[in-house]
Residue frames relative to the residue before (quaternion, step in Angstrom):
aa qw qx qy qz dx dy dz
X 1.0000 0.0000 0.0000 0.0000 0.00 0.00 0.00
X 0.4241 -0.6819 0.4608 0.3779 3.69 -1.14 0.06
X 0.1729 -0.8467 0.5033 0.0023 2.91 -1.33 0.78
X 0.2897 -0.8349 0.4675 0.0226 3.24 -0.38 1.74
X 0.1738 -0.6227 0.7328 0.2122 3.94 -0.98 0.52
X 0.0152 0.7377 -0.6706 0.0763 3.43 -1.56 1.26
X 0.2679 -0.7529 0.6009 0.0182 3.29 -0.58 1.21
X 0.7296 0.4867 -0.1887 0.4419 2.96 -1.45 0.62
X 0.5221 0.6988 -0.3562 0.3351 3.66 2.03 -1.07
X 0.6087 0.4915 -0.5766 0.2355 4.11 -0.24 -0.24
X 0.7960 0.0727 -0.0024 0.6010 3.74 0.25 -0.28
X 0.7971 0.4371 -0.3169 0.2705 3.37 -1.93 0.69
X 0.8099 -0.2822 0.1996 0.4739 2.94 -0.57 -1.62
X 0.5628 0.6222 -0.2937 0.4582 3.16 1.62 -0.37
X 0.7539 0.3763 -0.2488 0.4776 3.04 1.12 -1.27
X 0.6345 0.4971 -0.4277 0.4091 3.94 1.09 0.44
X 0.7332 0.3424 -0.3921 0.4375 3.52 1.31 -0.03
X 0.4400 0.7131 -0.4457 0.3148 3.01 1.36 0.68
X 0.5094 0.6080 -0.2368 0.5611 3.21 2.12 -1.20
X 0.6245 0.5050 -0.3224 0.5009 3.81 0.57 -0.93
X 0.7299 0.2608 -0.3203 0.5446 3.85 0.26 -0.94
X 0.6659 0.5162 -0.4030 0.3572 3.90 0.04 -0.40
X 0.6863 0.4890 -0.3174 0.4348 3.36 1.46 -0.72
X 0.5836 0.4926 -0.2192 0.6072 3.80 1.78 -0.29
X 0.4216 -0.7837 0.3894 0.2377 3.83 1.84 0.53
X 0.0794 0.6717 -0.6399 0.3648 3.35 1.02 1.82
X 0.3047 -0.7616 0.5451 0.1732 3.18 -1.48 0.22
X 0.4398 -0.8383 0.3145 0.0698 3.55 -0.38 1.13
X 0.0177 0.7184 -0.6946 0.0333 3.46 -0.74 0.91
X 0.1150 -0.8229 0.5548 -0.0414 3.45 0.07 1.12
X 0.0287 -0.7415 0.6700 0.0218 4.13 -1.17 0.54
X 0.2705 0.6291 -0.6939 0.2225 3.48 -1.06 0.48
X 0.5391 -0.7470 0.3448 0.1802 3.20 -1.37 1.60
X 0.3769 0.6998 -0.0823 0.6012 3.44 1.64 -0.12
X 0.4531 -0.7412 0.4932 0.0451 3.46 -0.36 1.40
X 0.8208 0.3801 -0.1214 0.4087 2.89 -0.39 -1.80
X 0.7480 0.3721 -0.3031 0.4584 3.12 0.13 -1.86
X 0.6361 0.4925 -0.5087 0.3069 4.07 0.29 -0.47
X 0.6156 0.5923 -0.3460 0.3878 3.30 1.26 -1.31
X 0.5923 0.5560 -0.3113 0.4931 3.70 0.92 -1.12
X 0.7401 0.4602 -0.2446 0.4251 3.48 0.35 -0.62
X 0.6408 0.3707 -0.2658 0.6175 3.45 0.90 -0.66
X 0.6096 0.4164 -0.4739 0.4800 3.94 0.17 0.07
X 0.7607 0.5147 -0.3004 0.2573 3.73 1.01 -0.36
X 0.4702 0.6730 -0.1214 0.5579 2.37 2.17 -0.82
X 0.6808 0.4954 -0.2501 0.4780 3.63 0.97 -1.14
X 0.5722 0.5653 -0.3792 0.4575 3.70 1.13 -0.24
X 0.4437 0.6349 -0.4116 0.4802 3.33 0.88 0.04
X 0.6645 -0.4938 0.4559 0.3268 3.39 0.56 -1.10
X 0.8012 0.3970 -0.1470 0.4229 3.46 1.16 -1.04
X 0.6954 -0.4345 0.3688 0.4377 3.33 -1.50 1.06
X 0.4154 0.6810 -0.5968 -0.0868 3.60 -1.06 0.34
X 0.3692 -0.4672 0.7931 0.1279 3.79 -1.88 1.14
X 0.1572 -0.4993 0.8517 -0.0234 2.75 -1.67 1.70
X 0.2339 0.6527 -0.7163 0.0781 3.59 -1.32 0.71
X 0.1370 -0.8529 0.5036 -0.0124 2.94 -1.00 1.80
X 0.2975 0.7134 -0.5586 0.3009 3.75 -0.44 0.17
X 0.6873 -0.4936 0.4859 0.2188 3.62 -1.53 0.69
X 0.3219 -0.8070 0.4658 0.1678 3.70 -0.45 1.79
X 0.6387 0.5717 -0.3368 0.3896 3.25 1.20 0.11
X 0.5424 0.5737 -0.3278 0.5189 3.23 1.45 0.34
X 0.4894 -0.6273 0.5084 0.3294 3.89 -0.04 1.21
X 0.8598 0.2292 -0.3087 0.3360 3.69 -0.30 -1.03
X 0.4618 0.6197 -0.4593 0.4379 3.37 1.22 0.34
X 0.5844 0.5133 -0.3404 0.5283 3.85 0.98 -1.17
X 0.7665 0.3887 -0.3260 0.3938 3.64 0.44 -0.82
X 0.5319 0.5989 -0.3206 0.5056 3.36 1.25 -0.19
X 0.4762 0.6335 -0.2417 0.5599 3.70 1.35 -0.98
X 0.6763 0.4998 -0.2233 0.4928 4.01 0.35 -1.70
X 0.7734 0.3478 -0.3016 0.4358 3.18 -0.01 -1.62
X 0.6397 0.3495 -0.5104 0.4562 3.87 0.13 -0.92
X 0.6269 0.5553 -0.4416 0.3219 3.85 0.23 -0.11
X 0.6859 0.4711 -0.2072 0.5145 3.00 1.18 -0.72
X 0.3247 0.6084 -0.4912 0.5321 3.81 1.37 -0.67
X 0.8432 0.2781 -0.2236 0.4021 3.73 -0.67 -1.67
X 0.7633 -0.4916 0.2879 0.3047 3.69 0.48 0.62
X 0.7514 -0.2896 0.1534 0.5727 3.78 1.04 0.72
X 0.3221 -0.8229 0.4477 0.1363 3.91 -1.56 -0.18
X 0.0736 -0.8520 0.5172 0.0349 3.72 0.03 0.93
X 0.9213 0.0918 -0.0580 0.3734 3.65 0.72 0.11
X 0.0409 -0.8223 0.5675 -0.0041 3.21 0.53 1.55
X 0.2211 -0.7056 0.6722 0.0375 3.91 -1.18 1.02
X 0.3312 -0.6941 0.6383 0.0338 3.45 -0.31 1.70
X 0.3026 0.8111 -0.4714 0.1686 4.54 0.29 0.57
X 0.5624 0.5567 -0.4438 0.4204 3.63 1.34 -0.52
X 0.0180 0.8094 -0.5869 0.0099 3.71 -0.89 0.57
X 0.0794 -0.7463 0.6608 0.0060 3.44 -1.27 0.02
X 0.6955 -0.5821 0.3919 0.1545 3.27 -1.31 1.80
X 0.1070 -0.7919 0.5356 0.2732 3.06 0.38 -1.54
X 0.6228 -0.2637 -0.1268 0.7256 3.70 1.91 0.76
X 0.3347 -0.6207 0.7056 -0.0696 3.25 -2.10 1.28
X 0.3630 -0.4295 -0.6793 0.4715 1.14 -0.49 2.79
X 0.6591 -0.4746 0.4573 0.3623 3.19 -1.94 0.02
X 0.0651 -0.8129 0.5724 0.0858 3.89 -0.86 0.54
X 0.7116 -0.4974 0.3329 0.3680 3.34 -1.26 0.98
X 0.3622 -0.6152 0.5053 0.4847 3.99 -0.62 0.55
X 0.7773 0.3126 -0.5253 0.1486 3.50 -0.22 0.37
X 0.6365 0.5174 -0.3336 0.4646 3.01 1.33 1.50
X 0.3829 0.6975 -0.3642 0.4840 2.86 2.04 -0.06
X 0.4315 -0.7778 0.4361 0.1366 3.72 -0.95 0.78
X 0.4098 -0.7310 0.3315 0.4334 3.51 -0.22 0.46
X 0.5006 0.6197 -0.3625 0.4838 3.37 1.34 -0.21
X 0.7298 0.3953 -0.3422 0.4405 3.73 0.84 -0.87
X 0.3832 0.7635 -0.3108 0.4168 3.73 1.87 -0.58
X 0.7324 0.5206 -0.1898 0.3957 3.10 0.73 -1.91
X 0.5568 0.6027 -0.3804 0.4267 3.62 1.15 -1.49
X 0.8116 0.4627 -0.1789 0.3085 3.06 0.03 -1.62
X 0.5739 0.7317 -0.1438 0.3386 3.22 1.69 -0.19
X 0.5330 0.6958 0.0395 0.4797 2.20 1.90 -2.54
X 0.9475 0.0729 -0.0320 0.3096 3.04 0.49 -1.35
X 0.2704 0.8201 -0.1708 0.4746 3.17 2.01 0.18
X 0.7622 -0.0153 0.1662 0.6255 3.17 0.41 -1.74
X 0.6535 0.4142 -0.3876 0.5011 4.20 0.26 -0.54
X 0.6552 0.5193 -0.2983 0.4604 3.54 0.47 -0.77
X 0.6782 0.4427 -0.2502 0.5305 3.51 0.54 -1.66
X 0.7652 0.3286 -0.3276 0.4464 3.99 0.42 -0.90
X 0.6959 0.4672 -0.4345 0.3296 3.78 1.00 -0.03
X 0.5352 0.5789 -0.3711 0.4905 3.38 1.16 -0.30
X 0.8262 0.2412 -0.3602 0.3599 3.53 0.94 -0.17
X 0.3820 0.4588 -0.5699 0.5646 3.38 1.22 0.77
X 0.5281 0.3757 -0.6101 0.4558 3.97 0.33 0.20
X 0.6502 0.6318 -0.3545 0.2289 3.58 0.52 -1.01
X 0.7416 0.6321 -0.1763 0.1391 2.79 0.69 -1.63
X 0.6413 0.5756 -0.3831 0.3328 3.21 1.06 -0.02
X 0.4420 0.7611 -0.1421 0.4529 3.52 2.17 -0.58
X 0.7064 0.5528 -0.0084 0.4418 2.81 1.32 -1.67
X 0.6556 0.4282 -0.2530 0.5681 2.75 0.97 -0.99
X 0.5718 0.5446 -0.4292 0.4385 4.04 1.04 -0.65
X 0.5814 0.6371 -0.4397 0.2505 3.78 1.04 -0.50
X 0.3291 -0.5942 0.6307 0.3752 3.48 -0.98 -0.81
X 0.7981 0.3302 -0.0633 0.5000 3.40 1.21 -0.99
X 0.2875 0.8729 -0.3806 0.1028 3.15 1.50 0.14
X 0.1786 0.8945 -0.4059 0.0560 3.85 -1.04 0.64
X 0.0215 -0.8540 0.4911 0.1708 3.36 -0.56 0.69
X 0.3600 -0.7278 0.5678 0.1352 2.84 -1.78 0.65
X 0.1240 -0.7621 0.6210 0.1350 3.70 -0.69 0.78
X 0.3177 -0.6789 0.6260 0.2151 3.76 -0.38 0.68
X 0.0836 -0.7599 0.6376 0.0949 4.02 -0.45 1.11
X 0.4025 -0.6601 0.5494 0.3168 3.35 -1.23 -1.30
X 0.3913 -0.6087 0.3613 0.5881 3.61 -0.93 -0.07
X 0.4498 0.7801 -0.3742 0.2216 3.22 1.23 -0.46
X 0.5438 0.6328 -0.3671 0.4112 3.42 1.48 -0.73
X 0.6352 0.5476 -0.1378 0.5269 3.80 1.43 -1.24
X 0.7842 0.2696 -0.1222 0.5453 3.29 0.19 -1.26
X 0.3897 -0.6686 0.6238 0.1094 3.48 -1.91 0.70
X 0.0713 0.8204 -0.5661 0.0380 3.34 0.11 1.83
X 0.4070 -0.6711 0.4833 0.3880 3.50 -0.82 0.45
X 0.7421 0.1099 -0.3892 0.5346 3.66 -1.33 1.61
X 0.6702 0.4824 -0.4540 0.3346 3.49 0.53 -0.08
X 0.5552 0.6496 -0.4885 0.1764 3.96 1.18 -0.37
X 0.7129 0.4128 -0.5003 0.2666 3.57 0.33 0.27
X 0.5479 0.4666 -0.4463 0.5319 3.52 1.13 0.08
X 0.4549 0.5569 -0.5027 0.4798 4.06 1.06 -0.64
X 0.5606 0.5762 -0.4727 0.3608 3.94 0.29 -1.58
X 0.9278 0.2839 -0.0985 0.2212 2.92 -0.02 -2.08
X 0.4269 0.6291 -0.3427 0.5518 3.28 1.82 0.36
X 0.7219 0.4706 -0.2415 0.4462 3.61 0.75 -0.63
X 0.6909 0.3631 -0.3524 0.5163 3.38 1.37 -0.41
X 0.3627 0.5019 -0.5959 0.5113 3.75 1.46 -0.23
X 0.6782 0.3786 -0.4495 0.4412 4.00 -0.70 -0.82
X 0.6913 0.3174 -0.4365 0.4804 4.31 -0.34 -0.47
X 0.6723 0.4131 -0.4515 0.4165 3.59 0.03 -0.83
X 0.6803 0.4303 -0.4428 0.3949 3.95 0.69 -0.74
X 0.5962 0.6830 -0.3501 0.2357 3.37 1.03 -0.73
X 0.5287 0.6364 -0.1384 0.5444 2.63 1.62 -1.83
X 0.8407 0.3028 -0.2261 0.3878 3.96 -0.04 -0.89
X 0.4223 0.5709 -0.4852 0.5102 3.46 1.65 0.42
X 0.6793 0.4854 -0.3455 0.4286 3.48 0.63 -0.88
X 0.6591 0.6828 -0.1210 0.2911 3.30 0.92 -1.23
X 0.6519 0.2269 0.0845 0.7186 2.99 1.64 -1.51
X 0.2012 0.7988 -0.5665 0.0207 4.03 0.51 0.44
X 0.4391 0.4805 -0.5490 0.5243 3.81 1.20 1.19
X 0.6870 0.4658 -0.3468 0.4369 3.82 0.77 0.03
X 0.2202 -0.6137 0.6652 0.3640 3.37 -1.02 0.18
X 0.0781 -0.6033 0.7930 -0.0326 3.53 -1.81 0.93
X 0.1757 0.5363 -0.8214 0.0824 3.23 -1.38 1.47
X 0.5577 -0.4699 0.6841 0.0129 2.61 -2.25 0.29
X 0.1562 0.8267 -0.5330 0.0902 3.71 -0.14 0.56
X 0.3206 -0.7470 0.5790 0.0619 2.79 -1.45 1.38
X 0.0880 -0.8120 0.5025 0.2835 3.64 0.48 0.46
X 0.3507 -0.7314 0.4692 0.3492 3.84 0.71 -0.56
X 0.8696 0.0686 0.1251 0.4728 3.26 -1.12 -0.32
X 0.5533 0.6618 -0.5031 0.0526 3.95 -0.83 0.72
X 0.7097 -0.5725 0.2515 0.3243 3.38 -1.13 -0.15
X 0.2851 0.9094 -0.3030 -0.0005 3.69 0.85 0.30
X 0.2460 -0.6126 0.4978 0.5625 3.49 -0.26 -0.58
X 0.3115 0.5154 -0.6426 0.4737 3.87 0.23 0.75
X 0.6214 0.5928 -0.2275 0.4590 3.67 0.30 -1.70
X 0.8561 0.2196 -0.0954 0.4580 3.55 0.11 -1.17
X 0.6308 0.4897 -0.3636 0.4796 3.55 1.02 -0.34
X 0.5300 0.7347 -0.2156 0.3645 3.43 2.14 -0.33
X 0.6893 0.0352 0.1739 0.7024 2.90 1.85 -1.75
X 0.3350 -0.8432 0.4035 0.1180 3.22 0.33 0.90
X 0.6536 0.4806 -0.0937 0.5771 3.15 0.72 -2.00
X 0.6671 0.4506 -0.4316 0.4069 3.92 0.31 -0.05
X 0.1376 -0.7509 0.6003 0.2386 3.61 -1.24 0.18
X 0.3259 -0.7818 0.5117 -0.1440 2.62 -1.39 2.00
X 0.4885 0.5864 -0.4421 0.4713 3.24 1.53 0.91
X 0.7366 0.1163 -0.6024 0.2847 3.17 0.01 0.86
X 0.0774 0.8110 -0.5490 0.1867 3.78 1.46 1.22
X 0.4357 -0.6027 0.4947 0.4495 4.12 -0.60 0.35
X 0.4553 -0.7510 0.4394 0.1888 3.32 -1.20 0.14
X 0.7107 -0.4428 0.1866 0.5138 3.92 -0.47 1.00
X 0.7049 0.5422 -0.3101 0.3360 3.30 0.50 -1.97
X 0.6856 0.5068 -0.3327 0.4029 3.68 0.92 -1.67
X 0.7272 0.3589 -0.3676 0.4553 4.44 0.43 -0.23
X 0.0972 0.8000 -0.4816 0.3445 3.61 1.37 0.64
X 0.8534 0.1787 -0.1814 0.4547 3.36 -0.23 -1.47
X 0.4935 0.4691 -0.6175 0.3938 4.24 0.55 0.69
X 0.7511 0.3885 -0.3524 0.4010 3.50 0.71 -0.50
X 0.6731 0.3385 -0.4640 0.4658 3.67 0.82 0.32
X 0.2076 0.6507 -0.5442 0.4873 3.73 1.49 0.36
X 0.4328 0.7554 -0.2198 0.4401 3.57 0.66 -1.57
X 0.9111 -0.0227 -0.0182 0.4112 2.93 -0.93 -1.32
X 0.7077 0.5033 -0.3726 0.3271 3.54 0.80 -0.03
X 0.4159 0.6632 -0.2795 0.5560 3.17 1.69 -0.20
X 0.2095 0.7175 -0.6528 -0.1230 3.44 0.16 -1.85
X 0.3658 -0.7551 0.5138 -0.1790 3.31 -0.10 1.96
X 0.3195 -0.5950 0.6063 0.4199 3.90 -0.71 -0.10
X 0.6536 -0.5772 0.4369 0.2209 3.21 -1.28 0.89
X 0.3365 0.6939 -0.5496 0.3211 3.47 -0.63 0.79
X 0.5685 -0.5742 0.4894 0.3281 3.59 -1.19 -0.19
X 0.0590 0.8737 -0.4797 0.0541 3.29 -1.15 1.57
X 0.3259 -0.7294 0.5585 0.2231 3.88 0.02 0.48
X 0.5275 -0.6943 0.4634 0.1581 3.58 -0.99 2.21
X 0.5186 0.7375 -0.2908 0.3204 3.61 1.28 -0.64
X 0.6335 0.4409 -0.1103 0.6262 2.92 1.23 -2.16
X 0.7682 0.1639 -0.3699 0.4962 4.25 0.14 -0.22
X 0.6695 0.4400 -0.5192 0.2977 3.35 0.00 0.84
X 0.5477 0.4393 -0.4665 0.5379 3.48 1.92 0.42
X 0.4847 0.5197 -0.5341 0.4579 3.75 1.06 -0.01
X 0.6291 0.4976 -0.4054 0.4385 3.94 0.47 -0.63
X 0.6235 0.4050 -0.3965 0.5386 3.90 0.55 -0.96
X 0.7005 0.5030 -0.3605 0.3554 3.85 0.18 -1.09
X 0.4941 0.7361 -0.2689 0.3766 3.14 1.56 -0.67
X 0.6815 0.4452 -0.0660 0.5770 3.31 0.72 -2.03
């Protein structure tokens, strides 16, 4: 079976395409800094049927990414490594001339260094795939100039060049970028508190652009879950 590594997987978006690929009998390698709630999540997921490795621990930490690989490799190789764990870099968001260079770095750290080391762990897997692909989960924020949002925008905009860059680089992989738009998360709310984020869609509903995604297999490039999920209605 394939077998996708998905960061980011105990809650949200990770943990809804994890429910989508497990229900199509992917195999899971699942990360989220959080114990419990990963463990809890990967026992639900595993009722489905499929192999899943909960392995929890901070993707910015090198022996964690290698720890990520190998359980990929345990279940027999890797076709789909979701780049989804992220990090503000301050809660709530604050104007950059109050943002810290320390909260800068986080969002940096783990954004883009993290997201681009786990796929130089990858890359040898990947490259074992036929179907191999990664996903980096951007924002619009990476595009658009929102006020408080430019240090997570920064570190969103360089996630999108580095994917760009490793599409060329690697032109046996697929490499998108994905804007999911608009959702409910506690990222979202832990983002803007004071906003209300209930009547924000929810993770599960921008699912089917990102298996659009993988059943397609698109040319790599950057794409926004909004824009394929009105190609699916236009579709029907």
């Amino acid at each position: 079976m394939p077998v996708s590594i998905i960061t980011g997987a105990s809650k949200g978006l990770g943990r809804a395409l994890g429910a989508a690929l497990a229900a199509r009998g992917w195999d899971l390698v699942l990360d989220a800094r959080t114990a419990a709630a990963l463990h809890e999540s990967a026992r639900g997921l595993a009722a489905s049927g499929t192999r899943v490795e909960a392995v929890a621990g901070d993707v910015t930490d090198a022996g964690h990414r290698a720890d990520l690989v190998a359980a990929a490799h345990k279940l027999g190789g890797l076709d789909l490594l979701v780049n989804n764990a992220s990090a503000l870099g301050a809660q709530p968001l604050v104007r950059l001339e109050e943002l810290t260079l320390d909260g800068l770095r986080q969002a940096l750290e783990t954004n883009v260094v993290a997201a681009l080391g786990l796929v130089q762990e990858a890359l040898p897997l990947l490259r074992a795939s036929e179907t191999a692909a990664v996903v980096d989960v951007s924002s619009d924020a990476a595009v658009e100039a929102y006020e408080t949002w430019g240090g997570y925008g920064a570190s969103k905009a360089a996630l999108d060049h580095l994917s760009a860059v490793l599409a060329v680089e690697e032109p046996g992989i697929r490499v998108w970028a994905v804007d999911p738009g608009d959702m409910r998360t506690d990222l979202y709310e832990a983002a803007v508190p004071d906003d209300d984020a209930s009547g924000r869609p929810a993770p599960d509903s921008v699912v089917p652009a990102f298996l659009r995604l993988l059943d397609e297999r698109p040319a790599s490039g950057r794409y926004s879950a909004p824009s394929l999920l009105d190609a699916l209605l236009d579709a029907r």
